[in-house]
C-alpha positions in Angstrom: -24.1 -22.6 -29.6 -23.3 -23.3 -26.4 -21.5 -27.6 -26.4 -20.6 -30.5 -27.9 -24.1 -31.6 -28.7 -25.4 -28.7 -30.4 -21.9 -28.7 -32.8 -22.9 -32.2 -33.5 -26.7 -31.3 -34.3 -25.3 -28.5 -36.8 -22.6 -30.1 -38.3 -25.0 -33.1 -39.1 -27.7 -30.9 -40.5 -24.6 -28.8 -43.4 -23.4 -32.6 -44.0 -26.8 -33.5 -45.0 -27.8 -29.9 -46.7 -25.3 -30.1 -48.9 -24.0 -33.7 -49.5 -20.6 -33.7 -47.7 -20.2 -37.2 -47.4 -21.5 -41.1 -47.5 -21.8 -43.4 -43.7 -18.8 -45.0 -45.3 -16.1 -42.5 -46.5 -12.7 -41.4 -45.6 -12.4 -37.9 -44.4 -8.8 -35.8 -43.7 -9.5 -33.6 -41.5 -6.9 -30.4 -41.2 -6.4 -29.7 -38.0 -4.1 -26.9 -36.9 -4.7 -27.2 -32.8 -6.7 -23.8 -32.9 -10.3 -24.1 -31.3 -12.1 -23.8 -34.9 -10.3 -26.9 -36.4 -10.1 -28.8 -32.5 -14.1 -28.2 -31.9 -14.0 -29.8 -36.1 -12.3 -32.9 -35.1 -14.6 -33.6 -32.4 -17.8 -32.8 -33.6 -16.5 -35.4 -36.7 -15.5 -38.0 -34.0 -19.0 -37.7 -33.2 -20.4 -38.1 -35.7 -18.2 -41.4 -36.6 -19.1 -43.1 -33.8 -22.4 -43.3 -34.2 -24.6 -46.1 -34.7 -24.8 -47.1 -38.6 -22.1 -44.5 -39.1 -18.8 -46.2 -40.0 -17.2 -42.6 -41.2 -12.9 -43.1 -41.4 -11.0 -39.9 -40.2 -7.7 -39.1 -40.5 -5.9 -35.9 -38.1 -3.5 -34.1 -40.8 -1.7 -31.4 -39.5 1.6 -29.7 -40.9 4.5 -28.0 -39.7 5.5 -25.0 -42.2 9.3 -24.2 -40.5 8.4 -20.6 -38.7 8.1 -20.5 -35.4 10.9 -23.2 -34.7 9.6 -24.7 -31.1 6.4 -23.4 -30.9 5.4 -24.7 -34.3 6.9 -28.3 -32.6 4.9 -28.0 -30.0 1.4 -27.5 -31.5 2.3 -30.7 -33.7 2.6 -32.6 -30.8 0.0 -30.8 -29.2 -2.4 -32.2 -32.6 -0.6 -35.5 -32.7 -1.8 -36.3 -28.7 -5.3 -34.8 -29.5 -5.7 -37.4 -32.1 -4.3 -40.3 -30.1 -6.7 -39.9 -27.3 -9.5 -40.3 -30.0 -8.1 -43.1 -31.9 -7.8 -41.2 -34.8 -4.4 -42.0 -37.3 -2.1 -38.7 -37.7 -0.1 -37.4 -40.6 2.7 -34.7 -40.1 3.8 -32.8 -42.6 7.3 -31.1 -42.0 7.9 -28.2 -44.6 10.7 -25.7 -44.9 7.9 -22.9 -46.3 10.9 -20.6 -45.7 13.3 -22.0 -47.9 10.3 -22.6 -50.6 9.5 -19.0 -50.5 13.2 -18.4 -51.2 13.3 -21.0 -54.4 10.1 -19.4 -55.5 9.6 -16.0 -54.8 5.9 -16.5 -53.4 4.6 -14.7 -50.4 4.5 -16.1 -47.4 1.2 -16.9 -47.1 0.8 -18.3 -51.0 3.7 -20.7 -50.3 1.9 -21.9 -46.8 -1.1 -22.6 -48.3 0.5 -24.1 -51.4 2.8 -27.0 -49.3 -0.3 -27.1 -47.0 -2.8 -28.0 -49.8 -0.5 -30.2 -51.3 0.5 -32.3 -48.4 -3.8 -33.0 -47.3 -4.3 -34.0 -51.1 -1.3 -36.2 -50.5 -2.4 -37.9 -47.6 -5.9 -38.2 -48.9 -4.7 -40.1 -51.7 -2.8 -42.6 -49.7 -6.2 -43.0 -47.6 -8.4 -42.8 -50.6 -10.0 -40.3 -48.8 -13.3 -38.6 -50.8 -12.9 -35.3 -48.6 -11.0 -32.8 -46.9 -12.5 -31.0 -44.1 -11.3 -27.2 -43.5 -12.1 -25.6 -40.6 -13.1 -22.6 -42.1 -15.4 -20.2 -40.0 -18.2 -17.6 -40.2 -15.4 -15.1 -39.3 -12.8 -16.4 -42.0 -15.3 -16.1 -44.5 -15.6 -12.6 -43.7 -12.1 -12.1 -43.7 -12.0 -13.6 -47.2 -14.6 -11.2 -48.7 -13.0 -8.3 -47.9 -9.9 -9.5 -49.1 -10.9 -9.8 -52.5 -13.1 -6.2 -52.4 -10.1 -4.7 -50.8 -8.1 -6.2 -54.1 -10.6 -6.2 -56.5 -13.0 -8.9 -57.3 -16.3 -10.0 -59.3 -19.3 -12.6 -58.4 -17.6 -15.3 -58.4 -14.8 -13.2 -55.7 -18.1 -12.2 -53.6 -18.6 -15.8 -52.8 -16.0 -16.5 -50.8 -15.3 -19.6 -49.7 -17.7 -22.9 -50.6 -19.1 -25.6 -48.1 -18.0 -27.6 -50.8 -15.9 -27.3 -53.9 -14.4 -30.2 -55.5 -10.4 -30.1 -56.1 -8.4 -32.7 -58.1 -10.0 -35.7 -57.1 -11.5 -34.5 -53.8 -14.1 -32.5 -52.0 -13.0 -30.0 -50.3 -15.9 -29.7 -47.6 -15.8 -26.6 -44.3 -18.7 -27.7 -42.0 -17.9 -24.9 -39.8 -18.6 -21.9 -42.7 -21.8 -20.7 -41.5 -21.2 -20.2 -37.9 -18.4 -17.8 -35.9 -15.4 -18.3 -34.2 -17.0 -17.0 -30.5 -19.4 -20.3 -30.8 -16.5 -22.7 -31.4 -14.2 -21.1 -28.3 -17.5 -21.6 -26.2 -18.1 -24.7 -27.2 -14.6 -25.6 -26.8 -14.2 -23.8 -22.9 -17.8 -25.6 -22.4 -16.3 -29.0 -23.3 -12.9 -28.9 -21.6 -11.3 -28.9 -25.0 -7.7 -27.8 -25.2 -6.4 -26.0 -27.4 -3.4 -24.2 -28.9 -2.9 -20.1 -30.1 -1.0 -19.2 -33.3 0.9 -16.4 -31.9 1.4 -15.3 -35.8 -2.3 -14.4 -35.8 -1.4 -11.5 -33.8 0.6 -9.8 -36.3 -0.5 -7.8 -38.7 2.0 -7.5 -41.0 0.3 -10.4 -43.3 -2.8 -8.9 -45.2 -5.0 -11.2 -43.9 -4.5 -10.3 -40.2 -4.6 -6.7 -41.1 -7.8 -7.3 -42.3 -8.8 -9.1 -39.1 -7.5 -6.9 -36.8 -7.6 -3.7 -38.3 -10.0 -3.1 -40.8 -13.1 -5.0 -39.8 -13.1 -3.7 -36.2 -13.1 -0.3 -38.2 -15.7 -0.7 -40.7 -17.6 -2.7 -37.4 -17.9 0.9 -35.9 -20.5 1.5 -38.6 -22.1 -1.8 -39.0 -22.2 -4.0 -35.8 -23.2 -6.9 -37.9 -20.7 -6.4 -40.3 -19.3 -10.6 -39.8 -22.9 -11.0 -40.7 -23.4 -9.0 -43.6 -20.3 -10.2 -45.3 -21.5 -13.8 -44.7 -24.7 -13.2 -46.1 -23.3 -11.5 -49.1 -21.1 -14.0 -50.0 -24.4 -16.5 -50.0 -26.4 -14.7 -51.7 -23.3 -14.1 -54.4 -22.1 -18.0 -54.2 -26.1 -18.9 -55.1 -26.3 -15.9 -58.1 -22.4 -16.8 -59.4 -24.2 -20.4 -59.9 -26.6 -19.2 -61.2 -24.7 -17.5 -64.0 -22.2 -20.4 -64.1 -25.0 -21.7 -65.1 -26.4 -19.9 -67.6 -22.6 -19.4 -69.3 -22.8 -22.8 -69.7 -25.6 -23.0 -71.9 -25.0 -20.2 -73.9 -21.4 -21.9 -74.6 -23.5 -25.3 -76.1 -25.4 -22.9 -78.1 -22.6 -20.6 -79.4 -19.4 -22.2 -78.8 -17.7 -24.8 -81.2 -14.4 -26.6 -81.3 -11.8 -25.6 -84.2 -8.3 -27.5 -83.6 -7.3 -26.8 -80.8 -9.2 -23.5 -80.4 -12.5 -22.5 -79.5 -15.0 -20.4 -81.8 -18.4 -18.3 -81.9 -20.5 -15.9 -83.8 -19.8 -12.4 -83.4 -23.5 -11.5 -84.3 -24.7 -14.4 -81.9 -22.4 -12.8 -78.8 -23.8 -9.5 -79.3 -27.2 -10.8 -78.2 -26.2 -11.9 -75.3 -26.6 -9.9 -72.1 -23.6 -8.2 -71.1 -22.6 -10.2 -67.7 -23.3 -13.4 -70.1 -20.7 -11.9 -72.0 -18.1 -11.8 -70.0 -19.2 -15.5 -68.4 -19.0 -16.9 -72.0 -15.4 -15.0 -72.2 -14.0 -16.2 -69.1 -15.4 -19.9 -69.6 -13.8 -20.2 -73.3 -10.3 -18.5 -71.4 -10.7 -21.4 -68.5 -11.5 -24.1 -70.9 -8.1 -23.9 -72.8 -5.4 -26.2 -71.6 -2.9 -23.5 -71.0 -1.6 -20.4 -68.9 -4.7 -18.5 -68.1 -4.3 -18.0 -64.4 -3.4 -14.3 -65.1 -7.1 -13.9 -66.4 -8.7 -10.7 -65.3 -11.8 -7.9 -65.6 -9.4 -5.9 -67.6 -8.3 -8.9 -70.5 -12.2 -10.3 -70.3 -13.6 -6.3 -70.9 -10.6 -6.1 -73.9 -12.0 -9.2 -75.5 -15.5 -8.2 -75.4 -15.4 -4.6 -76.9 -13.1 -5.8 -79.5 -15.7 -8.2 -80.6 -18.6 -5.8 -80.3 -16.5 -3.9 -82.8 -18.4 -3.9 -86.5 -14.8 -2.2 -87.8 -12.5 -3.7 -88.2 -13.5 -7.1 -89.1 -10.6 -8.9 -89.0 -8.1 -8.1 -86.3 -5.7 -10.4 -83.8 -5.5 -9.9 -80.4 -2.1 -12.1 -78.1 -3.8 -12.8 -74.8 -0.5 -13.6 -73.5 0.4 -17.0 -72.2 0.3 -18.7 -75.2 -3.2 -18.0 -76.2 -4.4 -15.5 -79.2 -7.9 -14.3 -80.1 -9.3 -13.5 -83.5 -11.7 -12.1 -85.4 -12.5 -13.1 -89.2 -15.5 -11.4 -90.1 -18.5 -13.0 -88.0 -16.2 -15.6 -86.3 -14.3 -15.2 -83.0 -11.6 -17.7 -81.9 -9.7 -18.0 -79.0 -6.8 -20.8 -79.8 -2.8 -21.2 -79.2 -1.0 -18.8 -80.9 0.7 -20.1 -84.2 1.9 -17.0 -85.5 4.9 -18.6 -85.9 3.5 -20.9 -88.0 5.8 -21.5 -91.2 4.4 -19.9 -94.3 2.5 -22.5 -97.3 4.7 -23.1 -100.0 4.1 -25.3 -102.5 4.4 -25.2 -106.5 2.9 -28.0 -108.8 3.0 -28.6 -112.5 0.4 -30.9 -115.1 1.4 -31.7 -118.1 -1.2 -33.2 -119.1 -4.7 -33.4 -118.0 -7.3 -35.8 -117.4 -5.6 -35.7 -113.7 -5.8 -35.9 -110.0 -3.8 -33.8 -108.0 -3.8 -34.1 -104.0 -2.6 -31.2 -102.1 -1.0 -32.5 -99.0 -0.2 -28.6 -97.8 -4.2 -28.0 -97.5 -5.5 -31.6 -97.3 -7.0 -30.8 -100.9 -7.3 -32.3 -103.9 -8.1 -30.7 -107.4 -9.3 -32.9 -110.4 -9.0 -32.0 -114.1 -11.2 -33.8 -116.6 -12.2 -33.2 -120.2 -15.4 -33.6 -122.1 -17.0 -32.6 -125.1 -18.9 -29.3 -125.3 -22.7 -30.3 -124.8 -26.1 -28.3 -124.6 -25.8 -24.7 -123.1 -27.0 -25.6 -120.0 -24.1 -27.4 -119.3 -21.7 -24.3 -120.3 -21.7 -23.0 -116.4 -20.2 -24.4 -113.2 -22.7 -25.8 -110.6 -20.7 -23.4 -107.6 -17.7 -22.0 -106.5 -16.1 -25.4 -106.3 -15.9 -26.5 -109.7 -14.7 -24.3 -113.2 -15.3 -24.5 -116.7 -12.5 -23.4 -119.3 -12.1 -23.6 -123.2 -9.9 -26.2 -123.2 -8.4 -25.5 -126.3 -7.6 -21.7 -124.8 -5.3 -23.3 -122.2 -1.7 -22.9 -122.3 0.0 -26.2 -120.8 1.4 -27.0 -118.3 -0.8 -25.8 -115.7 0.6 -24.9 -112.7 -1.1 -25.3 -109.1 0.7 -23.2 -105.9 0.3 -21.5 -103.4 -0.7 -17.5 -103.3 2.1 -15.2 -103.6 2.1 -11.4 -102.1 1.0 -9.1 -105.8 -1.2 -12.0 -107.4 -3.2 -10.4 -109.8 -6.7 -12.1 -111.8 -8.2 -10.8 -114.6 -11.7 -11.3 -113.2 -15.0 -11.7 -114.8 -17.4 -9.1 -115.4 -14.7 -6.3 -114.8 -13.0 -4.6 -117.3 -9.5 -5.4 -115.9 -7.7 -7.3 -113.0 -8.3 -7.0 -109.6 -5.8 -8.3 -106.7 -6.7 -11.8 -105.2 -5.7 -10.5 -101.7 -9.0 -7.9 -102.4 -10.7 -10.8 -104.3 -10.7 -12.9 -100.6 -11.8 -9.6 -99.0 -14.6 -9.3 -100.8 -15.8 -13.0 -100.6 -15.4 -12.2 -96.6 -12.5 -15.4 -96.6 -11.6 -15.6 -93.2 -7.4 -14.6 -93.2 -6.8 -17.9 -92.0 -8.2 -19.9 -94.5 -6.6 -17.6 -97.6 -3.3 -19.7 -97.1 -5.3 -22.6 -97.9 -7.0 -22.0 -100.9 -4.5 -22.9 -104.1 -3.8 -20.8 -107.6 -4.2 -22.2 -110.1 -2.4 -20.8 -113.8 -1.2 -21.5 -117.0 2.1 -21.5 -118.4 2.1 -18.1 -119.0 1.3 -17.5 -115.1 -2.1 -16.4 -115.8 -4.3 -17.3 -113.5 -7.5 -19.0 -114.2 -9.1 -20.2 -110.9 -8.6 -19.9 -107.0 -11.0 -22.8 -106.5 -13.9 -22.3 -104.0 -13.3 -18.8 -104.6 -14.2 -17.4 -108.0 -12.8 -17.8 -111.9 -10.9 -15.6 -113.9 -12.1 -14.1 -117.1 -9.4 -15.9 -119.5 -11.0 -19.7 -121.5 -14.6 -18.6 -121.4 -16.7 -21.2 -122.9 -18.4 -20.2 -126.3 -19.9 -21.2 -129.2 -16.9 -21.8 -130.8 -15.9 -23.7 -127.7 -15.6 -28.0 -128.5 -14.0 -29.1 -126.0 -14.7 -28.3 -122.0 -11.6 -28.5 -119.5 -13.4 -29.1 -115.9 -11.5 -27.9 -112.9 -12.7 -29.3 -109.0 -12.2 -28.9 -105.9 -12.2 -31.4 -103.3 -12.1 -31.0 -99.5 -10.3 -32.7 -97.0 -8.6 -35.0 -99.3 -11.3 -35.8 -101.1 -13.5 -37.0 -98.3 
């Protein structure tokens, strides 16, 4: 790439590719004063003033406090650029120093933190729909090595993105598929000043140790090594969208909302392929409205194999930052942790029954009713959620409360009692749901039903039986 002309050509040809913006938008445009973000501004000046075009720019530069004078000077250095081409300017003046100080970021965190924050600023004010970054071939290089160096998956391989929408903005770096030498010719070619961050020869910062160290290392073995790291993270950006993707569906199919949680079949995850795995992991973990920045390979494998787990089958897992997973039977949910959560207590007493009794603990409602005895077919319940007793074998009042640690049922079938705690374990009832489910005894503190659940042994209907005392269950209020 050799001028002005051929910049133009390309950058016309990514806007188009990949949709960076309408004839009519507002575009901030981040300029630093170094050649890359310089040959930027006027390729987009360019491309603004031509016919049909009637593209808004905006020159946004900022000023993070290090280098005292020199830092002054490339403002003012921007500031003129963008005067001569009738572009509006923005400064932003930070004290990234005394930031760092407040919050213990590193230096180049807290940079790009106040730097982000002041270009969605000013594209607000402008309603702008895009940023454009400056970003080159050899940044992108830079990038990828940066997260193998530290560590990274797919998603890390990309790198950066042409485009990547941000709050309420796109995010757009024209510039990503071509190198740095093209822009400084292009620049010397066209008489373009500009200006040389004399921090960029340091490498104390990782990033510049990376540029001026490592890669001219590794290039000794790979003289296309710019190349090869800007191919790879193409190829990766296209596959991780791929499998973005493809998570997404498989959350429709699997996931389900549960309060303020998220759920899915055990059984259904373990047919999944493992790399959908840890997508559909990571997705649920981003999903959540809270603290999951700290999300990493190690928590996402830790989730998986404990899932994949047939023993045990109930098990709890904090996630840290506020969020716990677990596992009740075939269900997994990932949800705020209420372990905190005060324990059910409630105790009620009937006198008398017919009656109605709503359970405002559990959103329940249990009815009592009494009949006469009729054929033999109607001597058993129709399911778990209804119970027939001898009504004159009752003991009044009855009392309905919640389950208490020891509670012990004579069941039906057995010769002798059997804890309720290894009654629900049996049934498979999900932990979370045994604080839900009511006792319900006589006055002697027998108990006769947990409803939904299963009946005791005691007031079995019989021949001798005339009178039928019927016991339901109603969810959700009733509902």
């Amino acid at each position: 790439m050799e001028d002005m002309n051929q910049l133009v050509t390309y950058v016309r040809g990514i806007a188009r590719k990949y949709d960076l913006w309408s004839a009519h938008d507002c575009i901030v445009v981040a300029v630093s004063g170094g050649p890359d973000s310089v040959a930027l501004l006027h390729a987009l000046h360019h491309l603004a003033g031509e016919p049909g075009s009637s593209l808004r720019l905006v020159c946004a530069h900022v000023n993070h406090g290090f280098r005292g004078a020199e830092s002054d000077a490339e403002a003012e250095f921007v500031r003129e650029t963008a005067d001569r081409l009738g572009i509006p300017f923005e400064l932003g003046n930070y004290d990234v120093p005394a930031f760092i100080e407040e919050t213990g970021m590193s230096l180049q965190t807290a940079a790009r933190e106040k730097r982000y924050e002041f270009l969605h600023r000013i594209a607000d004010q402008y309603g702008a729909s895009a940023i454009a970054l400056a970003h080159h071939g050899d940044d992108q290089a830079e990038t990828v090595m940066l997260r193998l160096l530290r560590g990274t998956g797919m998603t890390g391989l990309a790198g950066m993105r042409i485009k990547r929408r941000e709050k309420n903005v796109e995010l757009i770096r024209p510039l990503l598929r071509i190198y740095k030498t093209d822009l400084i010719r292009v620049c010397h070619n066209c008489d373009l000043a500009y200006v040389i961050d004399s921090s960029n020869l340091s490498n104390k910062y990782a990033r510049n140790a990376v540029r001026l160290d490592v890669l001219p290392f590794l290039g000794q073995y790979n003289g296309q090594l710019a190349e090869s790291l800007n191919r790879l993270a193409e190829v990766a950006g296209e596959e991780d969208d791929y499998m973005h993707q493809a998570a997404e569906e498989a959350y429709g199919r699997l996931a389900r909302s549960i309060g303020e949680g998220i759920a899915f079949s055990a059984e259904d995850f373990g047919h999944l392929h493992v790399a959908l795995q840890r997508r559909l992991i990571k997705l649920i973990l981003n999903y959540l409205p809270l603290n999951t920045d700290d999300v990493d390979f190690l928590k996402i494998e830790l989730i998986r194999e404990r899932v994949l787990q047939d023993f045990p089958s109930n098990w709890s897992l904090d996630l840290g930052g506020g969020l716990r997973c677990k596992r009740e039977y075939d269900e997994v949910s990932v949800s705020p942790d209420n372990t905190d959560k005060v324990k059910l207590e409630y105790t009620y007493r009937l006198e008398e029954v017919p009656a109605r009794l709503p359970i405002p603990e559990t959103g329940r409602e249990l009815r009592f009713t009494l009949r006469p005895i009729g054929t033999q077919s109607d001597w058993k319940a129709s399911g778990n959620d209804e119970a027939l007793f001898d009504a004159d074998k009752i003991n009044y009042p009855l009392i309905v409360r919640s389950r208490q640690p020891g509670d012990i049922m004579k069941v039906m079938g057995l010769n002798g009692s059997k804890k309720v705690k290894d009654i629900f374990i049996d049934q498979k009832i999900p932990p979370s749901v045994r604080s839900a489910i009511p006792v319900v005894t006589d006055a002697t503190g027998r108990i006769l039903w947990l409803p939904g659940v299963r009946r005791s042994a005691y007031a079995a209907i019989g021949s001798h039986t005339s009178t039928v005392l019927r016991m339901q269950i109603d969810h959700e209020g009733g509902r």
